[in-house]
VOVORO-658967 format. One record per residue (C-alpha): residue in three letters; x, y, z. Coordinates in steps of 0.1 Angstrom, whole numbers, padded with zeros to 4 digits, always signed. Each point is the difference from the previous one (the first is absolute). Example, Ala and Ser with C-alpha at 12.3 -4.5 7.8 and 13.67 -1.06 7.14 Angstrom:
REM residues 2
Ala+0123-0045+0078/Ser+0014+0034-0007/
END
This chain:
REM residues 471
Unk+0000+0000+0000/Unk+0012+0036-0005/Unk-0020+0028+0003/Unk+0017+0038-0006/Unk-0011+0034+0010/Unk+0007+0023-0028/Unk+0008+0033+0014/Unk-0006+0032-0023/Unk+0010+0030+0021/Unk-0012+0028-0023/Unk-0036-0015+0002/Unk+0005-0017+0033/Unk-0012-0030-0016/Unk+0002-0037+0003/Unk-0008-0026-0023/Unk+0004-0036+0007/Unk+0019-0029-0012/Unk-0014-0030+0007/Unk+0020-0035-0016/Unk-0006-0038+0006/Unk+0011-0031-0016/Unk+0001+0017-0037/Unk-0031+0022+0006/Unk-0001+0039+0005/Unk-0025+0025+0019/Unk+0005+0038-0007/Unk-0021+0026+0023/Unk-0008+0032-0007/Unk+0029+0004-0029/Unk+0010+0035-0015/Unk+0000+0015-0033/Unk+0032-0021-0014/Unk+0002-0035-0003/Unk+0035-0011-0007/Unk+0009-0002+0036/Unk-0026-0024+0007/Unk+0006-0021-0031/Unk+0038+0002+0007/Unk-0003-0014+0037/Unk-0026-0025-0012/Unk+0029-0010-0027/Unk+0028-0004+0022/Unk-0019-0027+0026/Unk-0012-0016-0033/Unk-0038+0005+0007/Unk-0027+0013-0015/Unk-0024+0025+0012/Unk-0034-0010+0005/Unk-0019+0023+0016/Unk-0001+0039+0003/Unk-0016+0009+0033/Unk-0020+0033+0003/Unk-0011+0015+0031/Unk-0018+0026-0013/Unk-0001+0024-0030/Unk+0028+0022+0014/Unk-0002+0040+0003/Unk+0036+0008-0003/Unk+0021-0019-0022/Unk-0013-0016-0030/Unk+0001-0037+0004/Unk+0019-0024-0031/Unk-0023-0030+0003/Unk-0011-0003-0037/Unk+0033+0004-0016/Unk+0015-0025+0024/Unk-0027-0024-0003/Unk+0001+0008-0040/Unk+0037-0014+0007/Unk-0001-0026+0018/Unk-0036-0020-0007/Unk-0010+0012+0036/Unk-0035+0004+0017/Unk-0009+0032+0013/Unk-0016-0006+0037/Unk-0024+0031+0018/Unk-0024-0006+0026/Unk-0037+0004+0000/Unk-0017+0035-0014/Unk+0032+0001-0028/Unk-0014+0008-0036/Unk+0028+0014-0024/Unk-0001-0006-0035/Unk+0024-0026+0001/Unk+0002-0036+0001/Unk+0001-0010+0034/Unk-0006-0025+0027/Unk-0028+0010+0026/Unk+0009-0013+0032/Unk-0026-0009+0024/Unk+0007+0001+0041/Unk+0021-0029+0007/Unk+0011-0013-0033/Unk+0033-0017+0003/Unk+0025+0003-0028/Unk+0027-0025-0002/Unk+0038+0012-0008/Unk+0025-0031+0006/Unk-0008-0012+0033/Unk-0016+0030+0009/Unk-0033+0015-0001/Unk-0013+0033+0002/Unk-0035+0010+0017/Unk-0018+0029-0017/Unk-0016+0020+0034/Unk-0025+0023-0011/Unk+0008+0032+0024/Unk-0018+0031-0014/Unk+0001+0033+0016/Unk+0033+0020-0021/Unk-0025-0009-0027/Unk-0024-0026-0010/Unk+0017-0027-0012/Unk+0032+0004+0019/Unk+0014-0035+0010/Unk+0026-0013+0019/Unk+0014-0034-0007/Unk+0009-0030+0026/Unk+0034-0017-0010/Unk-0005-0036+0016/Unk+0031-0022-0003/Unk+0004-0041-0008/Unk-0005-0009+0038/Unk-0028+0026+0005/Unk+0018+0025+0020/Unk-0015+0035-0009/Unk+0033+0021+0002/Unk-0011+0031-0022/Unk-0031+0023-0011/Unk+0004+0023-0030/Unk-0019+0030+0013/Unk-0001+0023-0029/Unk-0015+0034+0013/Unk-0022-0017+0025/Unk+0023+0002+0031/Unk+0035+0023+0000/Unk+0027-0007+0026/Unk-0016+0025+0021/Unk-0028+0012-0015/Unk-0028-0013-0023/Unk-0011+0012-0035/Unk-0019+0034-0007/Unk-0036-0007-0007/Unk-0008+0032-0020/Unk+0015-0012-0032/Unk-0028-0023-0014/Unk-0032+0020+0012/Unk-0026+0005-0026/Unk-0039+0013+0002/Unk-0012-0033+0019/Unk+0035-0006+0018/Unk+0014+0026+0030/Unk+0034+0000+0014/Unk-0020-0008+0033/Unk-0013-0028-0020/Unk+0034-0012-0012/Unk+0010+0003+0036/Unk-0026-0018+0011/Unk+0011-0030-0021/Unk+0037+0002+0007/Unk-0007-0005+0037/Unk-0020-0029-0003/Unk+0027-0014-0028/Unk+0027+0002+0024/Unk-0015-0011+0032/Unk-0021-0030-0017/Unk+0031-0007-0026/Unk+0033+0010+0011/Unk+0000+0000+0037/Unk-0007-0035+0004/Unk+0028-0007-0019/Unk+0031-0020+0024/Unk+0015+0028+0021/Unk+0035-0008-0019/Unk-0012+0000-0035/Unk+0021+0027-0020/Unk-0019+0032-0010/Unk+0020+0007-0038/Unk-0026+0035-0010/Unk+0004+0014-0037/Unk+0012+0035+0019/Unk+0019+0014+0028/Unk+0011+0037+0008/Unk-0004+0025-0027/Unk-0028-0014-0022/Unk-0032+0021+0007/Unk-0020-0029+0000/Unk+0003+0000+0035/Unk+0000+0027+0026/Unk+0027-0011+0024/Unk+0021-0028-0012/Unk+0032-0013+0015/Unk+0030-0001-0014/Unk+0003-0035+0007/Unk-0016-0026-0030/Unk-0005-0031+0017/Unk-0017-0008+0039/Unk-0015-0028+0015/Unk-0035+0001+0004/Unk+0002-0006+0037/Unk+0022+0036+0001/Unk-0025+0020-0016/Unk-0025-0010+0022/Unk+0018+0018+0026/Unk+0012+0030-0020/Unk-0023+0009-0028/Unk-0026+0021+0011/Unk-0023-0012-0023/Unk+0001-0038+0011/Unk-0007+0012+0041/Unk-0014-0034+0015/Unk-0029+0026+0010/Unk-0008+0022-0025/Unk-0036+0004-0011/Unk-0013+0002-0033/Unk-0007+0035+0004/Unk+0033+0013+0016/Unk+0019-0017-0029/Unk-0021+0019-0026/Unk+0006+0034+0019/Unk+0036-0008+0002/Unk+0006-0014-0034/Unk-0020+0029-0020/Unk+0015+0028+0019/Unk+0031+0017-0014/Unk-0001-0011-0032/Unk+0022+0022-0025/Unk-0017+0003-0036/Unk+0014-0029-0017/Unk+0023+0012-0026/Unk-0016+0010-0033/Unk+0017-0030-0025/Unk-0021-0031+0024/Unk-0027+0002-0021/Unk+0018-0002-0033/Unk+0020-0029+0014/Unk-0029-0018+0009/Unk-0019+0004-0029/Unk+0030-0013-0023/Unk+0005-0029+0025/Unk-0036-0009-0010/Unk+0008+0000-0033/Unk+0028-0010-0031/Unk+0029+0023-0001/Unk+0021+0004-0023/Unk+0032-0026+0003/Unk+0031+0014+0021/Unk+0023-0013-0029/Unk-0019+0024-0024/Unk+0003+0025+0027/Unk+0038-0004+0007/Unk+0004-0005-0035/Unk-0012+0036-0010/Unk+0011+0020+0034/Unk+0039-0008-0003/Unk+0003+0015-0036/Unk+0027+0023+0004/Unk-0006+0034-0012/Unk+0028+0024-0013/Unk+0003+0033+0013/Unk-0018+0025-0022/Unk-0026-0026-0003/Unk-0007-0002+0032/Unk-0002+0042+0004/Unk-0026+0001-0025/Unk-0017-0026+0015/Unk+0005+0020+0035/Unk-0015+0023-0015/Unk-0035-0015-0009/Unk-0028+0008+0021/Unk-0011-0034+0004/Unk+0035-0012+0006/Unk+0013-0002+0043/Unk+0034-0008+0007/Unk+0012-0012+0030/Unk+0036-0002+0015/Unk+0007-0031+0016/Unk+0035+0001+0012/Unk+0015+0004+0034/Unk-0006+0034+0023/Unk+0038+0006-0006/Unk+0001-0005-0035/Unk-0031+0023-0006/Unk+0008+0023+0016/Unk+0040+0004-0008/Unk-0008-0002-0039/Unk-0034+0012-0003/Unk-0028-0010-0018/Unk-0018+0005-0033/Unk-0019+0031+0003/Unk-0038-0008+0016/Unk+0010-0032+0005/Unk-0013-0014+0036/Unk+0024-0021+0027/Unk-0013-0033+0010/Unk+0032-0019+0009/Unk-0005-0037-0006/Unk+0022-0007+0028/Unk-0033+0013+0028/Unk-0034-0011+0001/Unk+0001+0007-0040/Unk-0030-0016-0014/Unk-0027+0011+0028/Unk+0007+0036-0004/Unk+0002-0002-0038/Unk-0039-0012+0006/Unk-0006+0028+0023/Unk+0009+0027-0018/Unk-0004-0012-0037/Unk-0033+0003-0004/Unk-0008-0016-0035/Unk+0005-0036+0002/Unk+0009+0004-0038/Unk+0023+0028+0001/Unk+0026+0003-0031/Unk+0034-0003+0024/Unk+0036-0003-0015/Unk+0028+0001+0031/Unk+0037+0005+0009/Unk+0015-0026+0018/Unk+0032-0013+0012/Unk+0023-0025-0029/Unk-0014-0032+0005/Unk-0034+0003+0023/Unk-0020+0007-0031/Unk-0021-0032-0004/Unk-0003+0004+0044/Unk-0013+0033-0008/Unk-0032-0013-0022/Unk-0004-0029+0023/Unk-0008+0024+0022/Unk-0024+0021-0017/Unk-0014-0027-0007/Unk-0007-0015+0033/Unk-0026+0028+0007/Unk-0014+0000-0034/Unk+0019+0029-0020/Unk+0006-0021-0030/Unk+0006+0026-0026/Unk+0040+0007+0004/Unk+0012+0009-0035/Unk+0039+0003+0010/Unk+0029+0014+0019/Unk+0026+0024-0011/Unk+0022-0019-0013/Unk+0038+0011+0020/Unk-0020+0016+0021/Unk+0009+0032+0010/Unk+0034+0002-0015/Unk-0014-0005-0030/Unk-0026+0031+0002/Unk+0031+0022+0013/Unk+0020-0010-0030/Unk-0031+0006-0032/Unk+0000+0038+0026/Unk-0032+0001+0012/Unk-0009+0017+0033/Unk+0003-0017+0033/Unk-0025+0012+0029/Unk+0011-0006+0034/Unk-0016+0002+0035/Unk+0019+0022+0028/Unk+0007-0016+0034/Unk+0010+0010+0031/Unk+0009-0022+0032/Unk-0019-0004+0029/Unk+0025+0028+0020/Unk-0006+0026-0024/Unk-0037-0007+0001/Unk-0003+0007+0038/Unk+0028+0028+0000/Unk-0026+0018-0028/Unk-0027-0011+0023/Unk+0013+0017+0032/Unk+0009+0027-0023/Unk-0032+0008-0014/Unk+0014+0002-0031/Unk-0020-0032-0013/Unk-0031+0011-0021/Unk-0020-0030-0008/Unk+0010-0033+0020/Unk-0023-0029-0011/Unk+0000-0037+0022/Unk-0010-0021-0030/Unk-0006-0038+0023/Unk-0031-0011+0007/Unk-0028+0015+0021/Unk+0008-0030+0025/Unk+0036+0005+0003/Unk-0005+0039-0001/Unk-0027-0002+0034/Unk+0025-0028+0018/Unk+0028+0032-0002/Unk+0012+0028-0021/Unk+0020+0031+0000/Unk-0017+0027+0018/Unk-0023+0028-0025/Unk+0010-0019-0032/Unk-0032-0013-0016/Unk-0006-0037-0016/Unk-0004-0004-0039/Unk-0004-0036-0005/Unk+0018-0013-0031/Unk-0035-0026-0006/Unk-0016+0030-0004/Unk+0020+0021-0020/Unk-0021+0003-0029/Unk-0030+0012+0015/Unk+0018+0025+0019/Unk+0018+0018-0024/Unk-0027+0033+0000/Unk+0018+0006+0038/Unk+0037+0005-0015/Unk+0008+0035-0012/Unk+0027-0001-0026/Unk+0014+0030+0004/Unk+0010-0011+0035/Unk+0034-0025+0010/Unk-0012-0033+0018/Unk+0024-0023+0020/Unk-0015-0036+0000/Unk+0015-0030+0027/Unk-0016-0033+0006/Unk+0012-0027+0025/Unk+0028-0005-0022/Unk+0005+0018-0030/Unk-0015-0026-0024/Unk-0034+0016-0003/Unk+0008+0036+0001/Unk+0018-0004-0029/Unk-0026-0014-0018/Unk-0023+0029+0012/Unk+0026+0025-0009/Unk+0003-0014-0040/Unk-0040-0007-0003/Unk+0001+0043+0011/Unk+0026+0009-0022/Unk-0019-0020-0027/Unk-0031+0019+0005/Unk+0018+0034+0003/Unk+0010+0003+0035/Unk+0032+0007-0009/Unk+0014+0013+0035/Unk+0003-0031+0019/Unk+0030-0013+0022/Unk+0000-0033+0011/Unk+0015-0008+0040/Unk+0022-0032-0006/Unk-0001-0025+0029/Unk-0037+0015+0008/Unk-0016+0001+0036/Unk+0028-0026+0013/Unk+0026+0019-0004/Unk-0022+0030+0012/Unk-0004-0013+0031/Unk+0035-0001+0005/Unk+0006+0042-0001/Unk-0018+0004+0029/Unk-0029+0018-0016/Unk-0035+0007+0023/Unk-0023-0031-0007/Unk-0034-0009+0010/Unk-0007-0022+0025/Unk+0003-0035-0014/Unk-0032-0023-0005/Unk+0000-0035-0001/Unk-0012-0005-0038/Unk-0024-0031+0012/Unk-0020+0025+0020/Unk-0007+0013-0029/Unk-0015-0022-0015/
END
């Protein structure tokens, strides 16, 4: 038997390897199928199934290329209906792999036909339970993002408490929890870092699985504090319903290098975005492309290309680092932007060298920030984190602009005024500061190392909040 968590930190993700005797499972796979189809070649298996726990919000899930592949069966639970070929799984159908079989549990609640599945071994021995979005180390999956006219999020609520006290929590105290997410994904409110638990630990530390919880305190404390979900779930789950187009066409057509003046008239289209994708450092030591937005593929690149992208079938050509190209449209792909046309090809050294204009974002470090600061020589300082992380503690008089809300918020900036933008860490005020300059806020500095290194000066900060009180 070997079963493998597939960790995907830009998604905090997991997706499941299941093998035995010759026979594969894969749960809850991503957009590209070559790793699975790899691993499955080197044991010398085939894959049999592809598990789904749900249609998934926020990543777009590869189970009908892979099963195009490899002659496997798609597997949902109860309530599924894409328009696909699938297997419908009923509550408590077993599916043999090797020696090993899988029980479908039909646990809905995150949505409808959200299951988790049993693994039961060759001596019966119930060692795991594939979760999905059902139960979180630490938290349980956010009911709000199935509800329709007939179905509340108290209703989904409603049905996720009974799935996991009638389902999960009679489960062997010592069973391993393996959930499809862990800290970072906003499919969850308070996840841990952690991606594995035994069932018998979460009954003593998740709040949602308290020995003595009523029905009606979990729906009050499920429901309440739930951010908006970002704005690319419902794209992601209607192409997860349906046939996309294949990641090879998609990879195929994204890396197409793209010369120089090309790619400036290109820039230059209306309908055309381009996005910079290389490190902090390099961005901002050789500058960018001119309107060209940061999203460094090395942070939590592909949920904040979904946040603030906000056509699902945007035109996109990018810049990216020699060699990361094909990672680059993986990764658009993973949340659904398909249409990548190309990068520049030699990247920046090439655009120098054909003498076209570089644009590049001013910085300062967090000591010059709070020197200007104490100062009052500082026009327009700008906290661009979350509303969450903004509340738990900030600097003292300097307002929150969220980066998730950027767009919507643009009607508040003045351009004719000079803005200095810091996040927790300088990955997200950078992106801020190039979506502004995009959009004609040209004034902008960025604050490298952001509020940690802030802290540090010795600046006046709020009184610091616990961020689960919150909630």
């Amino acid at each position: 038997m070997k079963v493998e968590q597939l960790f995907t930190g830009c998604l905090a993700e997991m997706a499941y390897y299941v093998h035995s005797k010759g026979e594969v499972a894969i749960i809850d796979p991503l957009r590209e199928t070559e790793p699975y189809i790899e691993m499955a070649k080197a044991d010398g298996a085939k894959i049999k199934y592809v598990f789904l726990t749900h249609f998934h919000a926020d990543f777009v899930s590869g189970q009908v290329d892979l099963a195009k592949k490899t002659g496997a069966t798609i597997v949902f639970g109860p309530n599924a209906d894409p328009n696909y070929d699938i297997h419908q799984g009923k509550d408590g159908e077993q599916f043999k792999i090797g020696d090993l079989t899988l029980q479908l549990l039909h646990t809905p609640g995150h949505t409808m036909e959200s299951s988790s599945y049993l693994l039961i071994d060759e001596k019966g021995q119930k060692p795991y339970v594939f979760t999905g979005d059902c139960l979180f180390i630490g938290d349980v999956g956010r009911p709000d993002l199935a509800v329709k006219s007939d179905l509340t999020q108290e209703d989904l609520a409603g049905h996720l408490f009974e799935s996991l006290r009638n389902k999960i929590m009679t489960l062997p105290d010592d069973i391993i929890v393996y959930p499809n997410h862990g800290a970072g994904s906003a499919c969850g409110k308070n996840m841990s870092s952690e991606t594995f638990d035994t069932l018998g630990n979460q009954k003593k530390t998740n709040y949602a699985l308290r020995a003595d919880m009523t029905k009606e305190e979990f729906i009050k404390e499920v429901t309440a504090g739930l951010a908006p979900p970002p704005q690319y779930f419902g794209n992601n789950v209607r192409m997860n319903k349906g046939v996309n187009t294949s990641i090879d066409t998609i990879l195929h057509k994204g890396t197409t290098p793209i010369d120089a003046d090309s790619f400036k008239e290109m820039s230059e289209q209306k309908d055309v975005l381009v996005i910079d994708t290389r490190s902090i450092t390099v961005f901002t030591e050789e500058g960018t492309v001119p309107g060209a937005w940061f999203i460094g593929v090395d942070g939590s690149f592909a949920p904040w290309v979904g946040a603030l992208v906000t056509d699902i079938n945007q035109k996109i050509i990018f810049i990216a680092e020699e060699g990361r190209e094909q990672e680059v449209v993986t990764r658009f792909s993973r949340v659904g932007y398909d249409n990548t046309l190309g990068f520049l090809r030699g990247g920046m050294h090439s655009w120098k060298a054909a003498g076209h204009k570089v644009d590049k974002v001013a910085s300062i470090s967090a000591i010059q920030f709070a020197n200007m600061l104490k100062e009052g020589t500082m026009e327009m300082p700008l906290d661009v984190r979350k509303e969450s992380e903004y509340l738990s503690e900030h600097v003292v008089g300097i307002e929150n602009f969220p980066l998730d809300t950027i767009h919507s918020n643009f009607a508040e900036l003045n351009p004719n005024k000079k803005y200095y933008l810091h996040c927790a860490g300088g990955y997200r005020s950078l992106i801020a500061a190039s979506i502004l300059k995009a959009n004609g806020i040209n004034n902008v500095t960025d604050v490298r190392g952001g509020f940690k290194d802030i802290k540090e000066t010795g600046i006046e900060l709020t009184d610091y909040v616990c961020p689960t009180t919150l909630l």
